[in-house]
N, C-alpha and C positions, 0 to 999 in steps of 0.2 A: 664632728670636731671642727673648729672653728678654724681652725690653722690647719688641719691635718694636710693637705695639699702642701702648702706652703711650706709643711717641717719637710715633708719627704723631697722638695728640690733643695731647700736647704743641707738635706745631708747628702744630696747627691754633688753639691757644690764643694762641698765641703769632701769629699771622698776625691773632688776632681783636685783640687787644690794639693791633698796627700799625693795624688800618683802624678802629680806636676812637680815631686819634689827632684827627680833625675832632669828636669824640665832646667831647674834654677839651679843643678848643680852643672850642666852643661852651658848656662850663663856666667856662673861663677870662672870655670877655665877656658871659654872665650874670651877671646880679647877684646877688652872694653872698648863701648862703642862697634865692635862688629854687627852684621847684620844678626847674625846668631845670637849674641847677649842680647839685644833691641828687641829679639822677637820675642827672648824665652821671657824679659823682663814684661812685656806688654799681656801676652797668657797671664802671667803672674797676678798682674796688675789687676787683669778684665777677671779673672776669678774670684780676688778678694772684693771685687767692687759687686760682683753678681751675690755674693758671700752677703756683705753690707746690706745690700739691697731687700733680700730673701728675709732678713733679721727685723728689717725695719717694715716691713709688712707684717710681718707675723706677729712683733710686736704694736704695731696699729691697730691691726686684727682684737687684739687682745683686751687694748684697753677701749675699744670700741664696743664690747659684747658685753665685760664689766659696767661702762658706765650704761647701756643699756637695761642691765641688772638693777643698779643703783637708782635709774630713774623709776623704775618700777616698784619698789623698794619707798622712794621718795613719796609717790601717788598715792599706793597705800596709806603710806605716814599721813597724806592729808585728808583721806577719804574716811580716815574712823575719825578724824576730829568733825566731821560731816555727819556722820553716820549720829554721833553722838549725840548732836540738835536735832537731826532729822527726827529719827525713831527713840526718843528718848522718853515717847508714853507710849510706844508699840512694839514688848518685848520681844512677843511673836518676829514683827519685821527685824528688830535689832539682831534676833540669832542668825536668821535666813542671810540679814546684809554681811554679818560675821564672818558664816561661814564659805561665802565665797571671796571676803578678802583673805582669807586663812590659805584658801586654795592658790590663790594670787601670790601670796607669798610664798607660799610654798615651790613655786614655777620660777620667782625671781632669785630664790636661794639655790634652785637647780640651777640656772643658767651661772649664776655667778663660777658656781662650782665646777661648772667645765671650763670656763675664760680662766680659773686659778688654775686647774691643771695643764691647760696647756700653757699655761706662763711656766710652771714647773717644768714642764717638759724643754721648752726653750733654754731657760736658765743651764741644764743638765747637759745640751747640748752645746753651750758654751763653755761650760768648764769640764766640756770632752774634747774641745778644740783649743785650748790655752796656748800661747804660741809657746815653746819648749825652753824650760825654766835653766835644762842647760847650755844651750846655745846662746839666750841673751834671757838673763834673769830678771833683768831688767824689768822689761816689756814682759814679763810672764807675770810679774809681782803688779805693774801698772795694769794690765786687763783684769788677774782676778779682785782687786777692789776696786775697780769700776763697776764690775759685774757685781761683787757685793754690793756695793751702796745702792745700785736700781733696784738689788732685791731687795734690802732693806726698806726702802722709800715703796716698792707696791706690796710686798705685808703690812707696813703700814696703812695704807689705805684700805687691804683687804679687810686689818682689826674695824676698820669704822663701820664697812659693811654689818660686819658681824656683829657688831653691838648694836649697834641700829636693827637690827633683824632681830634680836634677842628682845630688846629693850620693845618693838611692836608685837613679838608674838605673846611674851607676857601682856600688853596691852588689848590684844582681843582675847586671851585670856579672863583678863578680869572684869571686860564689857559683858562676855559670855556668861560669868559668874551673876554678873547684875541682873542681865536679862534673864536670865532662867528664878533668880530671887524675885525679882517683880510680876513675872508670869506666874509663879506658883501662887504668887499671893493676890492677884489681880484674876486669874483663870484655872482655879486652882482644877485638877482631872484633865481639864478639854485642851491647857497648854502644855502639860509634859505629851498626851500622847500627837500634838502635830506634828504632822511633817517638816515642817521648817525649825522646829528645835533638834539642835545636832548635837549631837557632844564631844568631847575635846578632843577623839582622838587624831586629829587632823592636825591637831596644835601641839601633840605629842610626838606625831613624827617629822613636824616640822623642826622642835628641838634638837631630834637627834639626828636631824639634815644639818643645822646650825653647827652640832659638836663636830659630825663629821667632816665639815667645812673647815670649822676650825683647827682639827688632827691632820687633814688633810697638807694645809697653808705652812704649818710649822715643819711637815715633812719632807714638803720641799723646796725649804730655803737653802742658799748652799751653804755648803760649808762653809766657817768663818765669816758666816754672817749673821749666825745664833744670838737674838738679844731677846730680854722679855719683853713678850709683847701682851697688855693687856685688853680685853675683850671684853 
């Protein structure tokens, strides 16, 4: 897991912050300005900052393992408009080249899939931390649509992954369909039995990598940030 590290001092930060709360109630009936209020208020302080910190890594972490996805994602996109001049009189090659971008894709749509989950997981641990809606409602209502609107804005981006992932596996899909139509008729016996003619089934479970991706992302958005999102 790409965060994993990262989530576990985050909620150890965040557990320290809960048992620092006798911490800030013993700031509270000091007298302001005593060394006592000074110190309990600086703890406070350096917890939510370690808090901050721990958040902004994990979230770095996150979208650095995505756009890692997305570049890969991207290459593809460029390597079957390649592929398509290259081997466009050599069905044979066109399958073989096919089916190792199938494979490719298939690794870029796994990765993406663990950077969403652990964005999921972050989000879940924010809106496990909300600051307490009755103590100052305020600042409870101001964090959780902050925190919505980021999840809004990276399901957003997630949807584009996903169509773009959709929108190329269909696209060596129907290269796949050509090249074996041109092979049967160009080599008919000696190209269905080579080895380098593969069949779809690599591009079937990449669809239902994609769905999964997709059931996935919408799972977990949080609460009161439900919009449709299309893919």
């Amino acid at each position: 897991m790409v965060t994993g590290q990262a989530g576990a001092l985050a909620r150890l930060a965040y557990a320290k912050t809960a048992k620092g709360a006798p911490v800030a109630a013993n700031a509270a009936t000091s007298a302001p300005g005593s060394p006592e209020a000074k110190k309990a208020a600086e703890a406070l302080a350096a917890a939510d900052k370690l808090k901050q910190d721990l958040r902004a890594g994990r979230k770095s972490a996150v979208g650095d393992a995505k756009g890692r996805a997305k570049a890969r994602l991207q290459r593809i996109v460029e390597r079957l408009k390649l592929l398509k001049k290259i081997h466009a009189n050599d069905p044979k090659a066109m399958a073989k080249a096919l089916a190792a971008a199938a494979k490719e894709l298939r690794a870029a749509v796994k990765d993406y899939g663990q950077a969403a989950k652990d964005a999921g997981a972050l989000y879940g641990e924010d809106f496990a931390n909300l600051p307490d809606a009755a103590a100052d409602p305020a600042a409870a209502a101001s964090a959780r649509n902050r925190i919505e609107d980021e999840a809004k804005a990276e399901a957003s981006g997630d949807m584009e992954f996903i169509k773009l992932a959709r929108g190329t596996s269909q696209a060596l899909k129907d290269e796949l369909r050509t090249a074996k139509t041109k092979g049967i008729l160009t080599q008919p016996g000696r190209f269905e039995r080579s080895d380098e003619v593969k069949d779809e089934e690599g591009l079937k479970d990449l669809d239902t990598m994609t769905e999964d991706l997709d059931r996935q992302i919408r799972q977990d958005m949080p609460p009161g940030s439900l919009m449709k999102l299309a893919a």
